[in-house]
Backbone as JSON, one array per atom type, in Angstrom:
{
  "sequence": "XXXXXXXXXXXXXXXXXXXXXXXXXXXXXXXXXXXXXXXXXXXXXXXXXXXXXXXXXXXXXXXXXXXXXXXXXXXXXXXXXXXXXXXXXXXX",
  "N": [[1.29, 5.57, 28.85], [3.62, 4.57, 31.28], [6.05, 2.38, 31.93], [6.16, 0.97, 33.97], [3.38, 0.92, 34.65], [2.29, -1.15, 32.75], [3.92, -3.0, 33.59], [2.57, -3.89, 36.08], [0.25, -4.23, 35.43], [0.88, -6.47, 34.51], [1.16, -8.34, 35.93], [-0.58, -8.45, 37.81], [-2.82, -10.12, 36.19], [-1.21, -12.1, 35.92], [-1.06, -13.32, 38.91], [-3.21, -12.25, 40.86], [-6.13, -14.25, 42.43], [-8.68, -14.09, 41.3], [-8.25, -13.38, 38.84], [-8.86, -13.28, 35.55], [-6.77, -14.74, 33.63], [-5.73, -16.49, 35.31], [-7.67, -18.08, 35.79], [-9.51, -19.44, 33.52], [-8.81, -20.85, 30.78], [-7.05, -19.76, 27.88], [-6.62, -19.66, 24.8], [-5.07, -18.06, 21.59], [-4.83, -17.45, 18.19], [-3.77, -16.03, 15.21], [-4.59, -16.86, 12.0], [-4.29, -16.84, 8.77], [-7.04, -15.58, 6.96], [-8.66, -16.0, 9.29], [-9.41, -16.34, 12.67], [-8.11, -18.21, 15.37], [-9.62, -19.57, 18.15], [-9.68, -20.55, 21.59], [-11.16, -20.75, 24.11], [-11.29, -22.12, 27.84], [-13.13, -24.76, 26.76], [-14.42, -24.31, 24.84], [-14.05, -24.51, 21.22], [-13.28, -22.15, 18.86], [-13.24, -20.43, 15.43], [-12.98, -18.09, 13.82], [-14.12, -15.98, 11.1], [-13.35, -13.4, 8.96], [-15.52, -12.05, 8.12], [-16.5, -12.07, 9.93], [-18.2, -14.17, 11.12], [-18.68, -17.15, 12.93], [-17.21, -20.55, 14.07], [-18.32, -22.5, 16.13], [-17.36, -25.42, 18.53], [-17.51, -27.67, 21.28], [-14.87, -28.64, 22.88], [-13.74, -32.08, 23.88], [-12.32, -33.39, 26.35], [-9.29, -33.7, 27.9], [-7.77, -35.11, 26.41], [-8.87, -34.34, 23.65], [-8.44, -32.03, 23.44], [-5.63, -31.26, 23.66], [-5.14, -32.32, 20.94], [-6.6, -30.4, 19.34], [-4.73, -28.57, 20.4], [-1.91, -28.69, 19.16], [-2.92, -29.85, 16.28], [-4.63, -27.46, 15.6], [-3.22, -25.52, 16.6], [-0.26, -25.51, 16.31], [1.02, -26.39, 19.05], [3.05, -28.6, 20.82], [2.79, -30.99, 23.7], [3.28, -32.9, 25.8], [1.78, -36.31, 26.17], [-0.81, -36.94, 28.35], [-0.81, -34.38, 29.43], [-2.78, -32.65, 31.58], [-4.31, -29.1, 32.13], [-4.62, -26.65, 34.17], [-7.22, -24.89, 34.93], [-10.08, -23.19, 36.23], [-12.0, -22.7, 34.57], [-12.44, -25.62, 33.52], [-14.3, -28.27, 32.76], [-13.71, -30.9, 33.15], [-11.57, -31.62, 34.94], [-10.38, -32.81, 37.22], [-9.95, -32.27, 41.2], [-7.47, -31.71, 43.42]],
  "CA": [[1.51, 4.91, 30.13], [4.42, 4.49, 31.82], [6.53, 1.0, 31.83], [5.48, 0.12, 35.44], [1.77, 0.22, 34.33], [2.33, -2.74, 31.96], [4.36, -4.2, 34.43], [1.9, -4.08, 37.38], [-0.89, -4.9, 35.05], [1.09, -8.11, 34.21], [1.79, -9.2, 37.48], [-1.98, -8.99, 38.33], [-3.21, -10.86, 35.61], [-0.85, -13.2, 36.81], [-1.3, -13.65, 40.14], [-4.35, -12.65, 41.56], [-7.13, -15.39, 42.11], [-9.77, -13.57, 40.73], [-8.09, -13.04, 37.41], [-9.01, -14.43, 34.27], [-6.23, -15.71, 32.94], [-5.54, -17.32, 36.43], [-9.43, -18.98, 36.17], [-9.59, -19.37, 32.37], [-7.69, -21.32, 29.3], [-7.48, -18.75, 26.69], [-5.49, -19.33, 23.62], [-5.54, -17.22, 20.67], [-3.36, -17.42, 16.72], [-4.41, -15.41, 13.93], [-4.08, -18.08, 10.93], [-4.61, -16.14, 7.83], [-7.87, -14.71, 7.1], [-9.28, -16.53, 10.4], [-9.08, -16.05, 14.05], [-8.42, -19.38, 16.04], [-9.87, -19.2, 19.61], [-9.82, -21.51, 23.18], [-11.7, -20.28, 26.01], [-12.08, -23.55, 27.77], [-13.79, -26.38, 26.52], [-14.76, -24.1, 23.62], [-12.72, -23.95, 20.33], [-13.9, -21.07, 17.51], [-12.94, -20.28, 14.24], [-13.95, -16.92, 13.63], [-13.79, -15.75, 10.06], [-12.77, -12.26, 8.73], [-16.34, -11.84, 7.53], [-17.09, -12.07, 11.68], [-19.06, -15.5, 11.31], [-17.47, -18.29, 13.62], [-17.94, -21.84, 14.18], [-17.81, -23.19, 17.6], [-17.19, -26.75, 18.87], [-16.93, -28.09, 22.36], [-13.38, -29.73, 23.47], [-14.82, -33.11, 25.0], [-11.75, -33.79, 26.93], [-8.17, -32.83, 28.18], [-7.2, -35.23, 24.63], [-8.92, -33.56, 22.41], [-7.62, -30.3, 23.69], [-4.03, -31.7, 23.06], [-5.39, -32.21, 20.15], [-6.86, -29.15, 18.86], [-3.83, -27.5, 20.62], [-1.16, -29.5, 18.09], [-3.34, -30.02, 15.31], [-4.24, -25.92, 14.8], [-2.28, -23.64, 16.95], [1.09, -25.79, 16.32], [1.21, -26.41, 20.11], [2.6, -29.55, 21.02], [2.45, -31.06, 24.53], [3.61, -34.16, 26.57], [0.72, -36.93, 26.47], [-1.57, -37.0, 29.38], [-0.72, -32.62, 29.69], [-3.95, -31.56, 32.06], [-4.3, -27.98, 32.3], [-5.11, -26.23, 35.45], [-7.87, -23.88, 34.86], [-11.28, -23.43, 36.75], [-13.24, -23.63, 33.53], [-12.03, -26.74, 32.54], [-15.02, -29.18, 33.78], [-13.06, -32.04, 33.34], [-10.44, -31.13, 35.64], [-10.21, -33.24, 38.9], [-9.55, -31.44, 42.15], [-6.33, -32.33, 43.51]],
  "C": [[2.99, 4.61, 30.37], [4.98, 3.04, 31.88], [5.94, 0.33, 32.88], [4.17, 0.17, 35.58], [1.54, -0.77, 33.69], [2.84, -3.45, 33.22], [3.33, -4.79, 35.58], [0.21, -4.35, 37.1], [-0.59, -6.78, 35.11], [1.05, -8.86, 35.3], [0.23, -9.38, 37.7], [-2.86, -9.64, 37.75], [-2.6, -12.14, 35.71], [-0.63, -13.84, 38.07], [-2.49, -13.5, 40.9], [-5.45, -13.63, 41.53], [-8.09, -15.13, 41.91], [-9.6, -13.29, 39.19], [-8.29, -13.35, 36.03], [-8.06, -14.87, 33.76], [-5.65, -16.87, 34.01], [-6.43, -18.58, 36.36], [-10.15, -19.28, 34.88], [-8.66, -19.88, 31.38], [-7.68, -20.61, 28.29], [-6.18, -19.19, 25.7], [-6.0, -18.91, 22.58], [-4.6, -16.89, 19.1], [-4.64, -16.6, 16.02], [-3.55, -15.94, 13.21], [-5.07, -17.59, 9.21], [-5.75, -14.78, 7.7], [-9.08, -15.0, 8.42], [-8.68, -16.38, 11.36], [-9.28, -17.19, 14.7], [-8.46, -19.35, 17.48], [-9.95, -20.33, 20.55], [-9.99, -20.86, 23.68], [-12.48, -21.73, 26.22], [-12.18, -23.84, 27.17], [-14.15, -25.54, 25.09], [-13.98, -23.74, 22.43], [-13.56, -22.99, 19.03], [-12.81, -20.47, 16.55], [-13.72, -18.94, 13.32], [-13.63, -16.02, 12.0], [-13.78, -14.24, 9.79], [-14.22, -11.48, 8.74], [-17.06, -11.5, 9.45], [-18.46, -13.04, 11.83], [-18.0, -16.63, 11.88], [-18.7, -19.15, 13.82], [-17.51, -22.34, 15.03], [-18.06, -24.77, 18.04], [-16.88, -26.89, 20.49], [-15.37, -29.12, 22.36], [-14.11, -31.3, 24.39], [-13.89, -33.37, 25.95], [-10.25, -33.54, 27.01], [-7.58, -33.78, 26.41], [-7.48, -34.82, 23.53], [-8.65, -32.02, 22.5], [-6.26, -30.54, 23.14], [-4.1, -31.72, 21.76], [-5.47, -31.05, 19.02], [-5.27, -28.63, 19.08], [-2.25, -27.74, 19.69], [-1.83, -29.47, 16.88], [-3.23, -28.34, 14.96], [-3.79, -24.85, 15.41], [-0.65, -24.84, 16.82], [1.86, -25.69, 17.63], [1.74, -27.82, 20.62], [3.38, -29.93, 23.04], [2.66, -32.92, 25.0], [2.28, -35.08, 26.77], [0.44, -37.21, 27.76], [-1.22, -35.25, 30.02], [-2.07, -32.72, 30.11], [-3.55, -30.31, 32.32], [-4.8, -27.47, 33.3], [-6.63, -25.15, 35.29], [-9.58, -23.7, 35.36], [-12.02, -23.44, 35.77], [-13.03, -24.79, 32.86], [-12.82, -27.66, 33.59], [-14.91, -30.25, 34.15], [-12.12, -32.29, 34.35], [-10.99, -31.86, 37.32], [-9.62, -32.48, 39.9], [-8.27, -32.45, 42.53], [-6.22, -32.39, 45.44]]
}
């Protein structure tokens, strides 16, 4: 592919309002022999073996949480995140 197919992928994953990462919290580390996952409210821990262990996020603090504690993310207290799966998320 050509450079301006990455580019014009990127742009539409970032901008259109249909896009998932537009309408979706996704974060993603690979932390040894484990895969540490956020989509939304859900955090997984997916092991090499391809057995994971999933937990709900209860709230934008324990997201801060998670997101400091195991992806080494850290974040201004009271950080909400914009993202239509986040059910906590007040309209503005």
């Amino acid at each position: 592919p050509a450079p301006i197919d990455f580019e014009l992928g990127n742009w539409y994953s970032c901008t259109h309002p249909q896009a998932h990462f537009i309408n979706n919290l996704v974060v993603a580390k690979l932390d040894g022999a484990q895969r540490l996952i956020i989509t939304n409210r859900e955090f997984i821990v997916r092991q090499i073996d391809g057995s994971a262990e999933r937990r709900e996020i209860q709230s934008p603090e324990a997201l801060l949480e998670v997101l400091a504690s195991r992806f080494g993310l850290a974040f201004p207290e009271g950080t909400v995140f914009k993202a239509g799966g986040l059910s906590w998320q007040h309209p503005e």
